[in-house]
N, C-alpha and C positions, 0 to 999 in steps of 0.2 A: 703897649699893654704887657704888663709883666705877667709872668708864670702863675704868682702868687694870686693876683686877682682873678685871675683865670678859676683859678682851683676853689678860689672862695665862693665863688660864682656858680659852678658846676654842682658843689658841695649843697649849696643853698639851696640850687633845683632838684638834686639828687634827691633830699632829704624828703623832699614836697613831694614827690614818685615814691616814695617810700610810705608818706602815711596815708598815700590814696590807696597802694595795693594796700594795706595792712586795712583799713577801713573796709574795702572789698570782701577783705578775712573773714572779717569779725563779722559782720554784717550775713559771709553762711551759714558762721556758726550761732547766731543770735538768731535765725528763724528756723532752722533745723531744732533748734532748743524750745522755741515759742511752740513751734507745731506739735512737738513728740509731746513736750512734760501736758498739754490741752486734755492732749488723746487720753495720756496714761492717769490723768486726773479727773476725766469723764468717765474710766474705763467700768468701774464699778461704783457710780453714784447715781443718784435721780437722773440726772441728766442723761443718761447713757439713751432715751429714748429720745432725743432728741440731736444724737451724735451726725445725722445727716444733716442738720441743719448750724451746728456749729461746726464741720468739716467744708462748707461751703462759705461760714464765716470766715475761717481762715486761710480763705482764699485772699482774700484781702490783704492782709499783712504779708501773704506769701507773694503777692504781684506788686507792695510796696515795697519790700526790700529787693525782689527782681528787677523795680527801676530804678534803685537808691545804687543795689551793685553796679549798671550798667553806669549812673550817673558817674563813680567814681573811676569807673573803666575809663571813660570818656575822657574827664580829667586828666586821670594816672598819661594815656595818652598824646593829650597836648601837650604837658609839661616834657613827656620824652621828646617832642617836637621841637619845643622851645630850648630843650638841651644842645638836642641839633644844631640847631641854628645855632647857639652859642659858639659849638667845639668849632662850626664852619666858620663862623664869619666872625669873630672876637678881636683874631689878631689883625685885622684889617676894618674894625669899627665897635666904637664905644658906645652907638647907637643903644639905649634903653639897657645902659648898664645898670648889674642887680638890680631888675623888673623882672617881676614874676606875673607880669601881665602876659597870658596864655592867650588873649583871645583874636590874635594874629593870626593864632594855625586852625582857629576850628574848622576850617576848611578845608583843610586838610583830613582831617579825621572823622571817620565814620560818626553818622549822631548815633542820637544818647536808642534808640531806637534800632537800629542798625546792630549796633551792639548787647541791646537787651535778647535778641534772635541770632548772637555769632553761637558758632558749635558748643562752646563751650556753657554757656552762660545758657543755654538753650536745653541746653541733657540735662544741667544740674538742677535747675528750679523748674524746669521740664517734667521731669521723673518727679518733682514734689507736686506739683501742678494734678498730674495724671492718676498721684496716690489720692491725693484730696477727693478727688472729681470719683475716683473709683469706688473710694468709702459713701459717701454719698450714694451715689447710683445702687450697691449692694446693700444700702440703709434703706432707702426711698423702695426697693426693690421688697426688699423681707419685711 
């Protein structure tokens, strides 16, 4: 195995770790965006009497990008896994050269679940989670 396939190889999975964190990205800022512009477009219309109930709507969207984030955690991942195992075992087998079949290490890695409640992923859509739920309750309340 030469240097060069190696690097091709690496490059290839690298890249695939890269649009799954960038996917993760976008995916905060696509429902931080969906939630705020709801709010500030309710804030003073008809609807505004009805803002407990569309704060509870958007719960929704805000628990499907919290599994959508997780899902590409998940991914992002394996693929470091499968990195692994590359840089480890390349020069001694040509086994599933350039495959990007991941589903060797899911076992390796936390599920998609596991991940949706790590620290991080947990405070971020956590704190949006407990704003929703809050407005609501102070809605349904007054």
């Amino acid at each position: 195995m030469d240097k060069e396939t190696l690097h091709k190889e690496i490059d290839l999975i690298q890249s695939v770790i890269t649009r799954m964190a960038n996917n993760s990205f976008l995916l905060k800022g696509w429902m931080i965006s969906i939630i705020v512009a709801v709010l500030a477009l309710t804030k003073d219309t008809l609807v505004t009497n009805d803002i407990e109930y569309l704060s509870i709507v958007l719960l929704l969207p805000l628990i499907t990008f919290w599994y959508l984030d997780a899902f590409f955690l998940h991914k992002e991942k394996c693929y470091r896994e499968l990195y692994k195992w590359v840089i480890e075992n390349r020069a001694s087998s040509n086994d599933d050269l350039y495959s990007l079949d991941y589903s060797r290490f899911k076992e390796k890695v936390e599920s998609i679940g596991r991940i949706m409640l790590s620290k991080t992923l947990r405070t971020f859509y956590g704190i949006s989670f407990l704003i929703l739920v809050g407005i609501s309750i102070y809605n349904l309340i007054n």
